[in-house]
C-alpha positions as CSV (number, residue, x, y, z in Angstrom):
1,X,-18.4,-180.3,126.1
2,X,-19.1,-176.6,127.2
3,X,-16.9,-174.8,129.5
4,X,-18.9,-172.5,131.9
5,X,-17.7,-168.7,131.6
6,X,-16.7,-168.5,135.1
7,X,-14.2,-171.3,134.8
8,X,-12.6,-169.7,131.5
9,X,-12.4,-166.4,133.4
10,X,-10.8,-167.5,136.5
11,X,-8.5,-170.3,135.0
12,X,-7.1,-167.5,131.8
13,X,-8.2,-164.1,132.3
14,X,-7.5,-163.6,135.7
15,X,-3.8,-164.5,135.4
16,X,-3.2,-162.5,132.6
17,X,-4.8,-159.5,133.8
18,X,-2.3,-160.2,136.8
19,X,0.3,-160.3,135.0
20,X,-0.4,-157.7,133.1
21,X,-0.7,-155.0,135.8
22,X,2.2,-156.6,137.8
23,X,4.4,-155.6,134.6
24,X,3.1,-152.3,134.0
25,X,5.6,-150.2,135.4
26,X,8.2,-152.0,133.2
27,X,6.0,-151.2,129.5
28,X,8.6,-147.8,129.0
29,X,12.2,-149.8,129.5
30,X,10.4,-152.6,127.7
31,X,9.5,-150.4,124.9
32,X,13.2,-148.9,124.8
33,X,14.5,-152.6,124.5
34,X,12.1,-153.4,121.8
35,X,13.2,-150.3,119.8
36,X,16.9,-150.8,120.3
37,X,16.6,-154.3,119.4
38,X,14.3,-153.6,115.9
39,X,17.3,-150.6,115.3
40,X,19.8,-153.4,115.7
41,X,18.5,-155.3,113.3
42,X,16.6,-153.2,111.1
43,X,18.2,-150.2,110.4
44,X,21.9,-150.1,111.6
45,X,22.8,-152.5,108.9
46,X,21.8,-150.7,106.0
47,X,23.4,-147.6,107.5
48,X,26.6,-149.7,107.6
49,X,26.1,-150.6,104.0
50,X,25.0,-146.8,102.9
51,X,28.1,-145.0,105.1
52,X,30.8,-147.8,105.0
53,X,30.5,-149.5,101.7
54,X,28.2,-147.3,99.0
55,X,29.7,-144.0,99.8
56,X,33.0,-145.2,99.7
57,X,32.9,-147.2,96.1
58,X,31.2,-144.2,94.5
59,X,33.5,-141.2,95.7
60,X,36.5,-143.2,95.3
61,X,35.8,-145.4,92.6
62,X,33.3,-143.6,90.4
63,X,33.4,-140.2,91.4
64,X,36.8,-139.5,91.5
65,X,38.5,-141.0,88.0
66,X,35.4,-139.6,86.3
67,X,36.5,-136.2,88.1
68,X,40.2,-136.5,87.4
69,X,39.5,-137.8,83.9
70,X,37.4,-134.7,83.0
71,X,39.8,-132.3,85.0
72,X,43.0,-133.3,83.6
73,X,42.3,-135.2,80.1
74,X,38.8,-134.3,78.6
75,X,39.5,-130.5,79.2
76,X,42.4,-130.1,77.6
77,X,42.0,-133.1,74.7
78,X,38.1,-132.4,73.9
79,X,37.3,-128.8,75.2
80,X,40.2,-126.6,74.7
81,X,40.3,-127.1,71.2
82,X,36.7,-127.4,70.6
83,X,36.7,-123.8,71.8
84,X,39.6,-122.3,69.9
85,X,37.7,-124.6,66.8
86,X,33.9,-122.5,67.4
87,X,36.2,-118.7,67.7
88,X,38.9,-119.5,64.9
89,X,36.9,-121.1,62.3
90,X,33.0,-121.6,62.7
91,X,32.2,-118.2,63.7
92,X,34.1,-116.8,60.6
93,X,32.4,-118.9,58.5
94,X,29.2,-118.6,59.3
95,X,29.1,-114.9,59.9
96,X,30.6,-114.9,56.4
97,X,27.6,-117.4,55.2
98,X,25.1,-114.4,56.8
99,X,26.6,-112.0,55.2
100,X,26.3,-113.6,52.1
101,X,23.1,-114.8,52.7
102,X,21.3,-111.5,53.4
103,X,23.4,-109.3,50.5
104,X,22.6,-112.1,47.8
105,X,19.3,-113.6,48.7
106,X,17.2,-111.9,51.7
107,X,17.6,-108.1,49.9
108,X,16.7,-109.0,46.1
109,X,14.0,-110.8,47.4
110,X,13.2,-108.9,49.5
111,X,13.0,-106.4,47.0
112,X,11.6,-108.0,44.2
113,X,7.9,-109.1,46.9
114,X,8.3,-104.7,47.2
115,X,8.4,-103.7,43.7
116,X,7.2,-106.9,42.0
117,X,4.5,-108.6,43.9
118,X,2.9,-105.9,46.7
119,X,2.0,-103.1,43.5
120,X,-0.6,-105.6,41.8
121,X,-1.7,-107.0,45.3
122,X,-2.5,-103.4,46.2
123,X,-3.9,-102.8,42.9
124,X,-6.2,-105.5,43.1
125,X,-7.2,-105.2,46.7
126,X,-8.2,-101.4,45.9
127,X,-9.8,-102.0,42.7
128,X,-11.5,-105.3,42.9
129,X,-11.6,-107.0,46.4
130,X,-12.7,-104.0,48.8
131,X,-15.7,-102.7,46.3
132,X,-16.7,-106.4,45.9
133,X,-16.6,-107.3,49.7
134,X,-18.4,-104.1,50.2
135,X,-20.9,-104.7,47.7
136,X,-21.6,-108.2,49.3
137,X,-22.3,-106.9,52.9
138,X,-24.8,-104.5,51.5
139,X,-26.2,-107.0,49.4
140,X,-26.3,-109.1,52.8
141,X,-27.5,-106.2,54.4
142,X,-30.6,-105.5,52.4
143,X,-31.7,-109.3,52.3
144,X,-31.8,-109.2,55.7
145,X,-34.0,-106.2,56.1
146,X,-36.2,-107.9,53.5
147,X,-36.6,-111.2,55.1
148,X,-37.3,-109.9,58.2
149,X,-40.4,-107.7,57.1
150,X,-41.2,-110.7,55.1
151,X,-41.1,-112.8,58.7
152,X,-43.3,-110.2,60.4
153,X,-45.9,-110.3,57.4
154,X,-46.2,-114.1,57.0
155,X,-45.8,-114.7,61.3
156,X,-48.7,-111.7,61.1
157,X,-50.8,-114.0,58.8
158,X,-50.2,-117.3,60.8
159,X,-51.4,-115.8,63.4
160,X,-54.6,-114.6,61.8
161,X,-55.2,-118.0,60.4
162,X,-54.1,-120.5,63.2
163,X,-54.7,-118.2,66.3
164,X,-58.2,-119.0,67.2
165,X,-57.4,-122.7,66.3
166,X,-54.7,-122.2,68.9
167,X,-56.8,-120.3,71.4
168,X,-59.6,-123.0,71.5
169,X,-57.2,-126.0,71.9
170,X,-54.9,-123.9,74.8
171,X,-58.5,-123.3,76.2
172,X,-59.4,-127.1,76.4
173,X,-56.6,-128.2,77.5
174,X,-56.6,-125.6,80.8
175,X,-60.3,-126.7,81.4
176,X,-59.2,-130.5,81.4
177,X,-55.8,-129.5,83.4
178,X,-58.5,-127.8,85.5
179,X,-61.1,-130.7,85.7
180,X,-58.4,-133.3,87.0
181,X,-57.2,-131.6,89.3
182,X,-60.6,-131.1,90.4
183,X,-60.7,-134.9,90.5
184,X,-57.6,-135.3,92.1
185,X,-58.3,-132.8,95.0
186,X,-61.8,-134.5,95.8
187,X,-60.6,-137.8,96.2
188,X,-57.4,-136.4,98.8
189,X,-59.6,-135.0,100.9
190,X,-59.5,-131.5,100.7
């Protein structure tokens, strides 16, 4: 069974449309309501739970002991003497340990890589390491001039020998390039 349009339109549209525009000019207080009521139930309670309940059991029953117990207990059990501990006794030792430190190990070694060690370094980096490196680069130096005139002489005789082998096949394969697209362009028309 088919319903004609006209009936549909008249019996549900109509009446709605009606109603629609009769309650128009109530849409903004309607709006307000629907707000209010979605505030109500939405969002008020967690505020409740955030201002009256969370607040509260951290500042007073966290916050506070953990406060008072550093304040009045930690401070003067753990950190007053911890204090008087690092001046009074760790800083005297251990500046004492430094000083030790650098008058009976840092200087004698320190002395012995100067007047033991450096001296046959230098020695051996004048006499022996600079005048071989040297050597080397113009050893380097010298091949290289030599294998590039040896480059131009043996690129100079390939040429000779393969460039009018070259030239001919460069040649035949322009005048074939040249010969299909001579092809090609008859057959498009031009």
């Amino acid at each position: 069974m088919r319903l004609p349009v006209r009936v549909v339109v008249l019996v549900v549209v109509v009446p709605v449309r009606m109603l629609w525009e009769l309650l128009a000019p109530l849409r903004p207080v309607v709006g307000r309501v629907l707000v209010f009521i979605g505030k109500l139930i939405f969002v008020w309670p967690w505020v409740g739970l955030w201002r009256y309940v969370l607040v509260p059991v951290w500042r007073y029953g966290i916050e506070w002991p953990v406060v008072r117990l550093h304040r009045y207990v930690l401070r003067y059990v753990v950190v007053v003497p911890l204090v008087w501990l690092g001046k009074k006794v760790l800083l005297p030792v251990a500046r004492g340990v430094a000083w030790v430190f650098v008058r009976l190990v840092w200087r004698p070694l320190c002395w012995v890589v100067v007047r033991v060690v450096a001296p046959p370094l230098r020695l051996l980096w004048r006499y022996v390491l600079a005048p071989v490196g040297r050597e080397i680069l113009a050893a380097l130096a010298v091949a290289g001039r030599i294998g590039v005139r040896l480059a131009r002489v043996v690129g100079a005789a390939l040429v000779w020998c393969f460039g009018p082998v070259w030239r001919s096949a460069v040649r035949t394969a322009r005048e074939t390039v040249e010969q299909i697209r001579g092809v090609l362009g008859a057959g498009s028309g031009r």
